[in-house]
TIDRENFI-112100 format. One record per residue (C-alpha): x, y, z; residue number from 0. Coordinates in steps of 0.1 Angstrom, whole numbers, plus 5000, padded with zeros to 4 digits. Layout:
<vexses>
VEXSE,X,Y,Z,NUM
...
</vexses>
This chain:
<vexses>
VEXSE,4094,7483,4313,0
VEXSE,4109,7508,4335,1
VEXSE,4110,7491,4373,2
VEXSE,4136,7494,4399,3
VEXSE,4147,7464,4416,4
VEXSE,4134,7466,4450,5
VEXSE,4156,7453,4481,6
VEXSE,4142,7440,4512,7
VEXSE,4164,7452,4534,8
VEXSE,4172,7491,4527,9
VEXSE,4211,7500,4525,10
VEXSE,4219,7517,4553,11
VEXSE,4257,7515,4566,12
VEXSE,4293,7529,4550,13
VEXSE,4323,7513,4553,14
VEXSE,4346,7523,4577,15
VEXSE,4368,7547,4563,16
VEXSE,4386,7559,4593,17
VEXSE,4398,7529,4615,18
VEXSE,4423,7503,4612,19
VEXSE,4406,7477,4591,20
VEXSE,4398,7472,4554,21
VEXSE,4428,7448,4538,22
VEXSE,4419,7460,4499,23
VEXSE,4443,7455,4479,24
VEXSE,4447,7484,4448,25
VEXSE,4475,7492,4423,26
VEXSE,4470,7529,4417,27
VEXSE,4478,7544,4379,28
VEXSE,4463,7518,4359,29
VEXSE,4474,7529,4318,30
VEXSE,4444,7517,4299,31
VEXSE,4432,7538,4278,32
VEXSE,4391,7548,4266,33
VEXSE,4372,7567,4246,34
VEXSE,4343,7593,4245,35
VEXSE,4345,7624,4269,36
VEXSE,4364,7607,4298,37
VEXSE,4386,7578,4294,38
VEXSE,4398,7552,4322,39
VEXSE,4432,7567,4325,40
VEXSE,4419,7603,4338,41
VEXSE,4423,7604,4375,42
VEXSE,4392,7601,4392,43
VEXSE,4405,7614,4423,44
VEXSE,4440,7627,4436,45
VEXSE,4453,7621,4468,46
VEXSE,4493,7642,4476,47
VEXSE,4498,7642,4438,48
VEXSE,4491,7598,4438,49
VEXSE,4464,7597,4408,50
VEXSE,4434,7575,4415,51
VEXSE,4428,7567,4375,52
VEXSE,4387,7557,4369,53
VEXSE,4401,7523,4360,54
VEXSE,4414,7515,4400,55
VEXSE,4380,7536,4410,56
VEXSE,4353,7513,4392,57
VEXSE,4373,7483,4402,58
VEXSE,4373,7497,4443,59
VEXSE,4337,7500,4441,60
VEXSE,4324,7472,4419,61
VEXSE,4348,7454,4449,62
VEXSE,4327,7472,4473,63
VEXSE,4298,7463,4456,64
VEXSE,4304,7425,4460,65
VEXSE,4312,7424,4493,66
VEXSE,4275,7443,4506,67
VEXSE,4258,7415,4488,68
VEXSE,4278,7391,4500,69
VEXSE,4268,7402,4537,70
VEXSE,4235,7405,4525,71
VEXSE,4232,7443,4527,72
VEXSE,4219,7450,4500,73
VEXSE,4227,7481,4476,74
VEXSE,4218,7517,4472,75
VEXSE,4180,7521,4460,76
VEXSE,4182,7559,4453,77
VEXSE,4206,7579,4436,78
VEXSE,4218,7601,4472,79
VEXSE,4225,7569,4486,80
VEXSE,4245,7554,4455,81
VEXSE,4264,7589,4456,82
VEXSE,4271,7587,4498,83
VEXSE,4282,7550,4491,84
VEXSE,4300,7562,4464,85
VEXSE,4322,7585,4489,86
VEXSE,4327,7561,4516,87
VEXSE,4345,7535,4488,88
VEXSE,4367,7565,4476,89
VEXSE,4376,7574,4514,90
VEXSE,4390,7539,4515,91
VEXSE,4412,7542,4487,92
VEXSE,4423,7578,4499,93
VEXSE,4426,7564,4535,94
VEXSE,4452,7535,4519,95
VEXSE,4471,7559,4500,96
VEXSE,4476,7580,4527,97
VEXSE,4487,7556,4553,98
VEXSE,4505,7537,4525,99
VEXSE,4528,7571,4522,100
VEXSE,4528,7571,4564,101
VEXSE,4544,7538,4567,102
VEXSE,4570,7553,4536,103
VEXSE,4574,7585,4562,104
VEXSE,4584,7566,4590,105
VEXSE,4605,7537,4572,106
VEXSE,4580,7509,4585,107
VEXSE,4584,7476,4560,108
VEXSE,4575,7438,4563,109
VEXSE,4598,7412,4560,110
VEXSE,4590,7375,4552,111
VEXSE,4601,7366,4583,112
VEXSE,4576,7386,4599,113
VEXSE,4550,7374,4576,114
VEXSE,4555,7337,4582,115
VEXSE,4554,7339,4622,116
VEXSE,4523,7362,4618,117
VEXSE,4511,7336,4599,118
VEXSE,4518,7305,4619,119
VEXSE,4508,7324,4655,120
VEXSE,4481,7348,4643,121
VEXSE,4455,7332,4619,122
VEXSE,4432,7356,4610,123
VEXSE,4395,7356,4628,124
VEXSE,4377,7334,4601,125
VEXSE,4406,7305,4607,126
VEXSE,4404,7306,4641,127
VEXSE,4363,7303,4641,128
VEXSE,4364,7277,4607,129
VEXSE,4357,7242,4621,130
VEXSE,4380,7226,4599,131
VEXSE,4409,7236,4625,132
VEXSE,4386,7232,4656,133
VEXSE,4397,7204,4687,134
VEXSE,4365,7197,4707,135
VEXSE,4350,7225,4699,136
VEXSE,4382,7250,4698,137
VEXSE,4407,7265,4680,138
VEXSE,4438,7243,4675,139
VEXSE,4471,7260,4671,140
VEXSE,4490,7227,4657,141
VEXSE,4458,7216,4632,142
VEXSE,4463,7248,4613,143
VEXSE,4500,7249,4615,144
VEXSE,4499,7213,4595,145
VEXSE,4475,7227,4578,146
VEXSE,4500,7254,4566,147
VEXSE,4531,7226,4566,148
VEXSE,4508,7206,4534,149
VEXSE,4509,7213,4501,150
VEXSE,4483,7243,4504,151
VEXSE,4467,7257,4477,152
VEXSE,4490,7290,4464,153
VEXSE,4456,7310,4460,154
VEXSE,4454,7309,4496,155
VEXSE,4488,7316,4506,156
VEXSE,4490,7341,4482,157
VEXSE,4457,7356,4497,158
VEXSE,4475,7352,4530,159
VEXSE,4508,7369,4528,160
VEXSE,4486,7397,4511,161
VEXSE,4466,7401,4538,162
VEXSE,4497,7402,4564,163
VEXSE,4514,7427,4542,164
VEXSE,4484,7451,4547,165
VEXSE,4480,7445,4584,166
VEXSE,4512,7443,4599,167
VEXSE,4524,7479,4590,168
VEXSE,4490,7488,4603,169
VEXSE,4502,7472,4640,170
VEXSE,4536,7490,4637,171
VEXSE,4518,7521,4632,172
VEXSE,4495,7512,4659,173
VEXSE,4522,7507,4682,174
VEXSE,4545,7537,4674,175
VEXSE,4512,7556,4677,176
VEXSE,4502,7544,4710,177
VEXSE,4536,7536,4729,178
VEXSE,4536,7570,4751,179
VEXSE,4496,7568,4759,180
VEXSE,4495,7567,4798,181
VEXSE,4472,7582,4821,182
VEXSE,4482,7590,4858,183
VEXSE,4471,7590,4890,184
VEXSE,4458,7629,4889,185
VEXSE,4440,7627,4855,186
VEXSE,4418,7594,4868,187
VEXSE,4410,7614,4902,188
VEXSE,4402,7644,4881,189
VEXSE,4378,7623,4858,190
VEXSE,4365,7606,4889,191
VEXSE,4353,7640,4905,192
VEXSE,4339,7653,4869,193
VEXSE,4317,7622,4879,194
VEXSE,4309,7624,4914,195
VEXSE,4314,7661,4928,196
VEXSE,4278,7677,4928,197
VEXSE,4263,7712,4932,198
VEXSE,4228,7728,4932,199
VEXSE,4224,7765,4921,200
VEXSE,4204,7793,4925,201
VEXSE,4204,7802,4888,202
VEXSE,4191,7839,4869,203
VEXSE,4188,7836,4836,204
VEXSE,4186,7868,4810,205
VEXSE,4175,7862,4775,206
VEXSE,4173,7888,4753,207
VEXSE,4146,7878,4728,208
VEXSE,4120,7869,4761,209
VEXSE,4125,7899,4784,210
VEXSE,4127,7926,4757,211
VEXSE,4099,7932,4732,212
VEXSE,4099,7943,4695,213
VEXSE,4080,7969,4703,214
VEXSE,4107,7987,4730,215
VEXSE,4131,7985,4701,216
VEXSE,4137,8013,4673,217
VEXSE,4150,8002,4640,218
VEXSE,4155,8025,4614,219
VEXSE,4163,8015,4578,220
VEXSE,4198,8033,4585,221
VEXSE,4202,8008,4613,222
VEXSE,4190,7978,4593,223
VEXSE,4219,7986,4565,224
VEXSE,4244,7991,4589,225
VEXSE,4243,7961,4600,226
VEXSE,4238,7944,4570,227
VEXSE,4274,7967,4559,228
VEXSE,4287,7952,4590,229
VEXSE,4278,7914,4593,230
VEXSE,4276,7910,4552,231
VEXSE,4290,7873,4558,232
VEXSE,4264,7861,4584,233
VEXSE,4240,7864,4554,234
VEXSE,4261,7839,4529,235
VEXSE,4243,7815,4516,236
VEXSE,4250,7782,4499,237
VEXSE,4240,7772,4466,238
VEXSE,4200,7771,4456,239
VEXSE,4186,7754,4425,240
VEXSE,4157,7759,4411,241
VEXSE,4134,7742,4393,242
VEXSE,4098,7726,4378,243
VEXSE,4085,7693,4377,244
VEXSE,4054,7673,4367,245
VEXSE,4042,7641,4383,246
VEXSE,4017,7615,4384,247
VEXSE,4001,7599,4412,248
VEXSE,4011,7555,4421,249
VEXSE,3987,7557,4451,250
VEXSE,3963,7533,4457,251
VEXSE,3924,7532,4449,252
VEXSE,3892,7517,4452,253
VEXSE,3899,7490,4429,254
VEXSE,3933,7478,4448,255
VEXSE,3918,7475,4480,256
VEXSE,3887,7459,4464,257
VEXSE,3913,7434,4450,258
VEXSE,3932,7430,4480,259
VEXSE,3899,7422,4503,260
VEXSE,3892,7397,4472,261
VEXSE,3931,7384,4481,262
VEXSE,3922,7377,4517,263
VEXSE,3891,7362,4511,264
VEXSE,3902,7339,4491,265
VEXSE,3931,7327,4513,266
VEXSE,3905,7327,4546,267
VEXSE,3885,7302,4525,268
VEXSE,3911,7280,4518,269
VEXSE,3924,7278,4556,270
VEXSE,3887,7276,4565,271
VEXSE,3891,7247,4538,272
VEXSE,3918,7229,4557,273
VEXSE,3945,7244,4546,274
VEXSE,3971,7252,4570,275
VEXSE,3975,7288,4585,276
VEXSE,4013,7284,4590,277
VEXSE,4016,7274,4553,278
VEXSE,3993,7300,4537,279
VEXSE,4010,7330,4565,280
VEXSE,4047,7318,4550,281
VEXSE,4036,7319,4516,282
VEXSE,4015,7347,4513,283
VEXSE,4017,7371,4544,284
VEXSE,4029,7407,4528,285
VEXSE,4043,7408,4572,286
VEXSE,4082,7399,4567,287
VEXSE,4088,7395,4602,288
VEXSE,4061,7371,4614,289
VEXSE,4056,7352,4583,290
VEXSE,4088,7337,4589,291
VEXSE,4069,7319,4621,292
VEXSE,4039,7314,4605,293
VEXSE,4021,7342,4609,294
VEXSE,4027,7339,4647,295
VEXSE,4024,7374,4665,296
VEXSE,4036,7361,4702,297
VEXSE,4017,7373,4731,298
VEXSE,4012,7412,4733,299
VEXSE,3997,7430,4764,300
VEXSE,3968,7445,4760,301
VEXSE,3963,7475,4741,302
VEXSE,3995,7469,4727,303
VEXSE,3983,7459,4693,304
VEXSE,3962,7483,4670,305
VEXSE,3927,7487,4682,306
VEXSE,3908,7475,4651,307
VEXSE,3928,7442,4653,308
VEXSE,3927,7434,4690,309
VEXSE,3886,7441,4691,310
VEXSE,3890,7417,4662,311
VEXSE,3907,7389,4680,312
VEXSE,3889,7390,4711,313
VEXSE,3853,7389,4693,314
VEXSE,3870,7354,4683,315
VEXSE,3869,7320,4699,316
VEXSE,3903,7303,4704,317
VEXSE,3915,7288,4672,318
VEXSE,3887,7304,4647,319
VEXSE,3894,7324,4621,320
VEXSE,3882,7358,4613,321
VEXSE,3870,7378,4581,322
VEXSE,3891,7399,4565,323
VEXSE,3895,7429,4592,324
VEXSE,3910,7464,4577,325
VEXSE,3940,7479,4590,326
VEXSE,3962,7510,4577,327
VEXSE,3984,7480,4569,328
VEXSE,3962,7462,4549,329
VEXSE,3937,7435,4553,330
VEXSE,3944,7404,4580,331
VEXSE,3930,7374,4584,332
VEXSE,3934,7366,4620,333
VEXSE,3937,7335,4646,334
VEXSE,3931,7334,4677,335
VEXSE,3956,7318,4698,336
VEXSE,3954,7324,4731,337
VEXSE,3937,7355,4756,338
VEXSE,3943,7356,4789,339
VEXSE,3934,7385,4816,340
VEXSE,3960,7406,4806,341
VEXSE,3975,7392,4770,342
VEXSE,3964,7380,4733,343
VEXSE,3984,7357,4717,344
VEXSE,3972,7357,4677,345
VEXSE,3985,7349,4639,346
VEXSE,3977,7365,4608,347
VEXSE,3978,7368,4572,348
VEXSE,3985,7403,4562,349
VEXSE,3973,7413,4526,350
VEXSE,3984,7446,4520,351
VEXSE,3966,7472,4498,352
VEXSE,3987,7473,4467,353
VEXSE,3984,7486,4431,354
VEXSE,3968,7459,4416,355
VEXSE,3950,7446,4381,356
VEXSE,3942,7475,4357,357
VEXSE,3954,7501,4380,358
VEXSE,3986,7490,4380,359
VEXSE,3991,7486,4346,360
VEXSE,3977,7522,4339,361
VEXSE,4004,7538,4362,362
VEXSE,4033,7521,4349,363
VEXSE,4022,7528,4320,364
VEXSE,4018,7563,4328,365
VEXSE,4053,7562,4345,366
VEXSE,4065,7541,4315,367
VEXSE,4055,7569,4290,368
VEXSE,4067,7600,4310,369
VEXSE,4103,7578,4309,370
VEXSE,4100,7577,4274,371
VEXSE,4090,7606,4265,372
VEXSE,4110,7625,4285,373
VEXSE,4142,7606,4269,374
VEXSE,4133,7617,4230,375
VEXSE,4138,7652,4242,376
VEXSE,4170,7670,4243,377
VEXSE,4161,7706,4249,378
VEXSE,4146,7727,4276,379
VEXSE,4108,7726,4265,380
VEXSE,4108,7688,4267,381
VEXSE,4094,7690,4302,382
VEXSE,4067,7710,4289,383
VEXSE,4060,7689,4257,384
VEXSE,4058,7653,4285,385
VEXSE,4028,7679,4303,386
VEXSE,4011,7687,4273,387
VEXSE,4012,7641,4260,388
VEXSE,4002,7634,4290,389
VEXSE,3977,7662,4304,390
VEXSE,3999,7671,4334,391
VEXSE,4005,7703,4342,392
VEXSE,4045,7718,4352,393
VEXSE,4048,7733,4383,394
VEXSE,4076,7751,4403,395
VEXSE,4093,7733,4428,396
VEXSE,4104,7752,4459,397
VEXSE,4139,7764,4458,398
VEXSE,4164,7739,4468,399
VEXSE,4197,7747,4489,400
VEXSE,4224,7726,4483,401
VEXSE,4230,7700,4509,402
VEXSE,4195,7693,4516,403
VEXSE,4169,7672,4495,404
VEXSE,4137,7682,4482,405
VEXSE,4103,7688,4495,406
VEXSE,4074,7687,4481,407
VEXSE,4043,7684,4499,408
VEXSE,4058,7675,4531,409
VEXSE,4070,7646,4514,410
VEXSE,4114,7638,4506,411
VEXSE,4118,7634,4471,412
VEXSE,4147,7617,4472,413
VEXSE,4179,7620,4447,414
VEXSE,4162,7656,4432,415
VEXSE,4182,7675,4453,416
VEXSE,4214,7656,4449,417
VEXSE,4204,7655,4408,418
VEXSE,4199,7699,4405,419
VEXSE,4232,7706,4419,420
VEXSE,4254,7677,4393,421
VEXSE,4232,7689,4361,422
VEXSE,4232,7715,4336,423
VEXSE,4206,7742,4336,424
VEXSE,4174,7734,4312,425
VEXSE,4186,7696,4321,426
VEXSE,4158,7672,4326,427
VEXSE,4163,7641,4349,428
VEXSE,4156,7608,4346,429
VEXSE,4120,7594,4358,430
VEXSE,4123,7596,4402,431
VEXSE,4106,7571,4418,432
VEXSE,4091,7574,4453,433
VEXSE,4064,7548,4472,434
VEXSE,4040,7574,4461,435
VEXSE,4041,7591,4427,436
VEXSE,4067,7592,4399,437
VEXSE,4088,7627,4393,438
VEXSE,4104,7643,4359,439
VEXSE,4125,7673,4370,440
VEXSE,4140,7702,4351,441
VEXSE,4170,7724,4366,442
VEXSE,4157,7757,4358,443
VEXSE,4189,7777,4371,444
VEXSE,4208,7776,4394,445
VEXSE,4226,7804,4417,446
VEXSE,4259,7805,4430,447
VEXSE,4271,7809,4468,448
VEXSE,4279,7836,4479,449
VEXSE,4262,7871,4499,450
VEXSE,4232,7883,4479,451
VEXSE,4220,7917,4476,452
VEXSE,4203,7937,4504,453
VEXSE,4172,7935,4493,454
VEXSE,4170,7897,4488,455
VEXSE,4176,7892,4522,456
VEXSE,4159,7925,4537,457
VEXSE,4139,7905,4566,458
VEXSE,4167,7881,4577,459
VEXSE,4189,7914,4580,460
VEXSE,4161,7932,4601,461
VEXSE,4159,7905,4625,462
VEXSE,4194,7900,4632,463
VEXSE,4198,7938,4637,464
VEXSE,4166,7940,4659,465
VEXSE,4178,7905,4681,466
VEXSE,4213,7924,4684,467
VEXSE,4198,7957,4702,468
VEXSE,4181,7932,4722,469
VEXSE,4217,7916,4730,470
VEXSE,4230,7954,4738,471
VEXSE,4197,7959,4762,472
VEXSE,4203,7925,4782,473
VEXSE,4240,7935,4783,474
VEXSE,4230,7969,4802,475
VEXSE,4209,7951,4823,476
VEXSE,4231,7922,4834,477
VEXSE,4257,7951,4842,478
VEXSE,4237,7965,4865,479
VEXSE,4230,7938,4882,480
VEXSE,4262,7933,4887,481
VEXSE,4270,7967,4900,482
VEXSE,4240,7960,4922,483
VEXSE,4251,7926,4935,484
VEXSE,4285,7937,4943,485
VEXSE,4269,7960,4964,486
VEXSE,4253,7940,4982,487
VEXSE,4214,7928,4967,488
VEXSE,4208,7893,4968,489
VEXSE,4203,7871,4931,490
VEXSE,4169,7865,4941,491
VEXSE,4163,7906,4947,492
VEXSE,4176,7915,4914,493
VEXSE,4152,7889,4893,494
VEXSE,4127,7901,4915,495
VEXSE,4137,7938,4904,496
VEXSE,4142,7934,4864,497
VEXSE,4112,7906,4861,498
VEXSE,4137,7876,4852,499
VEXSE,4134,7838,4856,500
VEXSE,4149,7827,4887,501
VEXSE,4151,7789,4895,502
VEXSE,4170,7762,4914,503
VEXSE,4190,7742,4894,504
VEXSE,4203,7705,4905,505
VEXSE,4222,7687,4922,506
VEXSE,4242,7678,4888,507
VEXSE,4278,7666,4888,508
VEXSE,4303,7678,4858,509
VEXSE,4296,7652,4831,510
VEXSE,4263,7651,4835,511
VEXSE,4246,7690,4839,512
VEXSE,4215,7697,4848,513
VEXSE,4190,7701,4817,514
VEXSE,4189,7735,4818,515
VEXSE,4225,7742,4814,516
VEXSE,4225,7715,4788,517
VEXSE,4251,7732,4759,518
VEXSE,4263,7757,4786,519
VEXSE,4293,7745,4797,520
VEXSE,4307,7779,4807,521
VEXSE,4279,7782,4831,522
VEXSE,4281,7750,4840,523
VEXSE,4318,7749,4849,524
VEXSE,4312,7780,4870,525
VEXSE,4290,7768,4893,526
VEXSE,4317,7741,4902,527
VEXSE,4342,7774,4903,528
VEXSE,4325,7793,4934,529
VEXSE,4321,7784,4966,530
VEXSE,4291,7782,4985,531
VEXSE,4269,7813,4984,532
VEXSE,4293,7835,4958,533
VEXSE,4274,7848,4930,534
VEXSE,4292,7847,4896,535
VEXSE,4298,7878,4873,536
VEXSE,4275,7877,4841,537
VEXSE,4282,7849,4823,538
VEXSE,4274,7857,4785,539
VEXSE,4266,7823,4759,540
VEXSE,4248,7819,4729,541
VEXSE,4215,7816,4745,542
VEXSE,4213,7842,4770,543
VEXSE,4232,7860,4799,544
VEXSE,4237,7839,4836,545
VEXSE,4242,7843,4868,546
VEXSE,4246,7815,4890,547
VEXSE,4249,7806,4932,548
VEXSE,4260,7776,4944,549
VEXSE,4235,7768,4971,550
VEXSE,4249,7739,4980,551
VEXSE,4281,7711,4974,552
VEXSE,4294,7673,4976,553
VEXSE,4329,7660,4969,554
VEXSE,4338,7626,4954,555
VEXSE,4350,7604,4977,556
VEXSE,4384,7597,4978,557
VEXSE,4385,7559,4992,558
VEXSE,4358,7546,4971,559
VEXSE,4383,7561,4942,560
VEXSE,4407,7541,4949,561
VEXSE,4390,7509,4953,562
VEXSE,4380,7514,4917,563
VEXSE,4404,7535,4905,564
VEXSE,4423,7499,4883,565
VEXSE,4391,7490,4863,566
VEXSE,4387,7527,4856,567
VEXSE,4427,7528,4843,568
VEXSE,4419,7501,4819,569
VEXSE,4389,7517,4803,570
VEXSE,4402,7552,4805,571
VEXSE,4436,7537,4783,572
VEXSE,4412,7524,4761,573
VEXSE,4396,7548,4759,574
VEXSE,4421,7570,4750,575
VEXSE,4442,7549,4726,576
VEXSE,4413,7544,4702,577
VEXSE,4410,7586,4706,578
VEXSE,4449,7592,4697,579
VEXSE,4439,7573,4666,580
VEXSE,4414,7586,4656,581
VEXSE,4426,7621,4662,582
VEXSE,4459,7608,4641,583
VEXSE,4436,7594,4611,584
VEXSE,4417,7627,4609,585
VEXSE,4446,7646,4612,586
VEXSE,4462,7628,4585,587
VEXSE,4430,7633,4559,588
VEXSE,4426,7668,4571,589
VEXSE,4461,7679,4561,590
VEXSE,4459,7659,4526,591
VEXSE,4456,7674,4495,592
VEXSE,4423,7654,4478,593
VEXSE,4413,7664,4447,594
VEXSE,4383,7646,4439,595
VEXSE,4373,7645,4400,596
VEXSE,4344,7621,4396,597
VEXSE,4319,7648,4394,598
VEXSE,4334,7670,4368,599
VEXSE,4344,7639,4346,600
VEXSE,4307,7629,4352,601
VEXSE,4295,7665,4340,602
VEXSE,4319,7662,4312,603
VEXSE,4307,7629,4297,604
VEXSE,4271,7644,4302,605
VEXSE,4282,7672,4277,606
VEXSE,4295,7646,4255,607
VEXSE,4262,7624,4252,608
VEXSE,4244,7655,4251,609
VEXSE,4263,7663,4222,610
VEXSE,4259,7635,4203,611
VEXSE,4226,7622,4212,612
VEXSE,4237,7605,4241,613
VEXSE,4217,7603,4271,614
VEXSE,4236,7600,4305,615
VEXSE,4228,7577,4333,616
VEXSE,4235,7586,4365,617
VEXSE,4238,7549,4378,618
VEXSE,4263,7540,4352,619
VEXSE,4283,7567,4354,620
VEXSE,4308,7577,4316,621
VEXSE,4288,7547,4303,622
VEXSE,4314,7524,4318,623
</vexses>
């Protein structure tokens, strides 16, 4: 039967690719040798000319794999998140490589010598927190130095000296990397007043698209293809997929809550019976987070809980139980705890409305059959052949772009957009499942990036070519206000004059800008620039024209600087030591040569099943 495993807890964090962590250990160029349409010694990835065979890639990320359950993380439930998992595990091994030919760049090596002091002075974190080597209550130096003295297991040491030969050239690259970081005296007292110097403006704003209507402006067709022979590039677009789809519906009925309201019914009796609430809410409560206190809600103030449920409660006497009461989350069978003036303190059993009974065996076997069928077809009209079995009818999905994830109804439909962009055309995908309905997909076609033709894009172009005469208006006008100010006409005259929004902005210091010159840091920084009562020159962003007045200032104080000027060192150095490396990672990925493969093999092996009859699973990528 077609289910997929569902996990509690949803995936939702990468490794981390880009820092100084992450001791895997990985010999690159395996020579084993496969068969079918990719074998285990084609490079899944190269990283400089160092091949990444499929052999070192499947170990990495069945490693990877192992280690999220083993912090109890869980997995990937859809196919986007498998494929951004997927990444992060291959940004390791390229992050290794990389540094591994880094430390070869600037000669740094390990000795034994070094590995043995790191070793007896600097245990790694789960030594130093294991009890094993713990003196009342803490870590003790000579403990785990006997420890190491003994007749230790070689696994371990082995494990050990590993470990040490990963991090220590990480710490000598650490060290050359950081050794000239300093900040002075100036740069702190020019942070400190980013901080602390504040000014309020006088601020006249000009945007284009408010203060000039459609109707002032004359667009011919001539002007509209000038533009677009002028500006062809602004209109590029990515890739977009199309294709059609059939579904059928998992929501819940009549029958499921029927069944449901039967559930908690039941289970009311049996506490009602002398059964005990706690044990029942552990067992049976579909609410993870209280069921592990019994069903215990705490106190909530009131009108903090869900209106249904807190009339429910306090129609109750403390310590009954209620009927069933209906919820969007199901049915509860409440207890009153405790009400006070201005709280209610109550458990629950939550049953939640669920495909249940005959209902649920008719959509799985719904979903069950359009699985099936779907995988006995091999050709373009299978999608329609599924429809006609199982009386559903095809329908276009809207056009997806690639990058983003398809909608259909308002609703994500997760892994369809990922899929249309790694299949081939008249491809149909694997059964999609979603909390809500089940999806069978066919790539239709799919068009390349790239500038399309005139007419494709005919309205975009018109409204960029209308918004820039708008621009050229509001560019006349802000130089003649200009001309105007300079002669002598207050800011507050000319918006006046020309209709425009004038306003007050502040006080706001340099880090933190007032809300309406949030993303404007030109204007921004001008109104630091000026002094009191000087009126800028036009200031031109992406948003609109400005002109800006200081109408008032405050400078930092210098004294209170220096009393806190030490604290501020130490988290400004930081501060700026975890920056150089992380600018010196990026750097070092940016100016690699990746060539990543995975997808291509993938598309290859799919061509190979397809064939021969194959079928190709996208969780199990070249069948390995």
């Amino acid at each position: 039967m077609m289910r997929a495993m569902r996990a509690n807890a949803k995936w939702i964090m990468l490794f981390v690719t880009l820092a100084f962590v992450g001791w895997m250990v990985f010999d690159v160029g395996m020579d084993i040798t496969g068969q079918g349409g990719a074998t285990l010694t084609d490079a899944a990835a190269r990283v400089n000319g160092v091949k990444i065979d499929l052999q070192t890639w499947y170990d990495a990320l069945r490693r990877a794999q192992d280690e999220q359950r083993a912090r109890g993380l869980g997995y990937a439930n859809t196919l986007e998140e498998q494929r951004a998992f997927e990444d992060a595990v291959l940004e390791g091994l390229i992050q290794e490589i990389l540094l591994r030919q880094e430390y070869a760049r600037r000669r740094i090596r390990v000795s034994t010598a070094e590995i043995i002091a790191a070793a007896q002075t600097s245990p790694p974190p789960e030594i130093i927190q294991s009890e094993q080597f713990h003196t009342d209550g803490r870590f003790d130096p000579d403990k785990y130095r006997r420890f190491l003295a003994s007749n230790v297991d070689p696994t371990f040491t082995m494990a050990l000296e590993a470990r040490y030969r990963e991090e220590i050239p990480r710490i000598k690259l650490y060290e050359q990397l950081l050794t000239d970081v300093y900040v002075s005296n100036a740069k702190l007292w020019h942070m400190y007043r980013d901080e602390h110097d504040s000014v309020t403006v006088q601020l006249l704003e000009l945007i284009p698209n408010a203060m000039v209507a459609d109707s002032e402006i004359t667009l011919t067709d001539e002007d509209v293809q000038a533009y677009y022979r002028e500006h062809r590039e602004d209109f590029s677009r990515p890739a977009a997929a199309y294709t059609s789809f059939i579904s059928t519906s998992r929501l819940t009925n009549g029958a499921d809550s029927a069944a449901a309201l039967e559930r908690a019914q039941a289970l009311r009796q049996e506490i009602v019976d002398g059964a005990d609430f706690a044990e029942i809410a552990s067992r049976e409560s579909a609410d993870s987070t209280s069921r592990l206190m019994g069903g215990d809600l705490g106190p909530f103030a009131r009108g903090g809980l869900i209106p249904e449920f807190e009339q429910a409660v306090l129609a109750l006497r403390t310590g009954q139980i209620s009927e069933p009461v209906l919820t969007a989350f199901g049915y509860h069978v409440i207890k009153r705890e405790r009400v006070t003036s201005d709280s209610i303190h109550a458990s629950h059993v939550l049953i939640a409305v669920e495909l249940a009974g005959e209902h649920l065996d008719e959509v799985e076997s719904r979903a069950d059959s359009m699985d099936l069928l779907a995988a006995e077809q091999d050709d373009p009209t299978a999608l329609d052949d599924v429809a006609d079995m199982m009386g559903i009818p095809v329908a276009s999905a809207p056009v997806v772009i690639q990058g983003s994830r398809m909608v259909l109804g308002g609703r994500v439909i997760p892994d369809a957009g990922l899929w249309a962009f790694e299949a081939i055309v008249d491809e149909i995908s694997t059964v999609i499942e979603t909390d809500w309905g089940f999806y069978l997909f066919r790539l239709d076609s799919l068009h390349a990036e790239g500038v399309p033709p005139l007419d494709d894009v005919e309205a975009s172009v018109r409204r960029a070519a209308l918004a820039a005469k708008k621009w050229d208006r509001a560019r006349a006008i802000a130089a003649d206000i200009a001309t105007n100010l300079r002669a002598g006409q207050h800011l507050a005259e000319a918006a006046l004059e020309h209709l425009l929004n004038f306003t007050t902005v502040g006080p706001m210091t340099r880090r933190n800008p007032a809300p309406r010159l949030a993303g404007l840091p030109a204007v921004a920084g001008a109104s630091f620039g000026l002094g009191v009562g000087e009126t800028s020159a036009p200031i031109e962003t992406d948003r609109g024209i400005y002109f800006v007045e200081p109408t008032a200032k405050y400078l930092a104080d210098s004294t209170t600087f220096v009393s806190q000027a030490a604290i501020m060192r130490i988290q400004v150095l930081a501060s700026a030591r975890q920056d150089r490396v992380q600018r010196f990672l990026l750097s070092l990925r940016s100016g690699a040569n990746v060539i990543d493969r995975r997808r291509d093999l993938e598309r290859i092996q799919r061509q190979f099943d397809r064939d021969n009859e194959g079928r190709f699973n996208p969780f199990n990528p070249l069948g390995y």
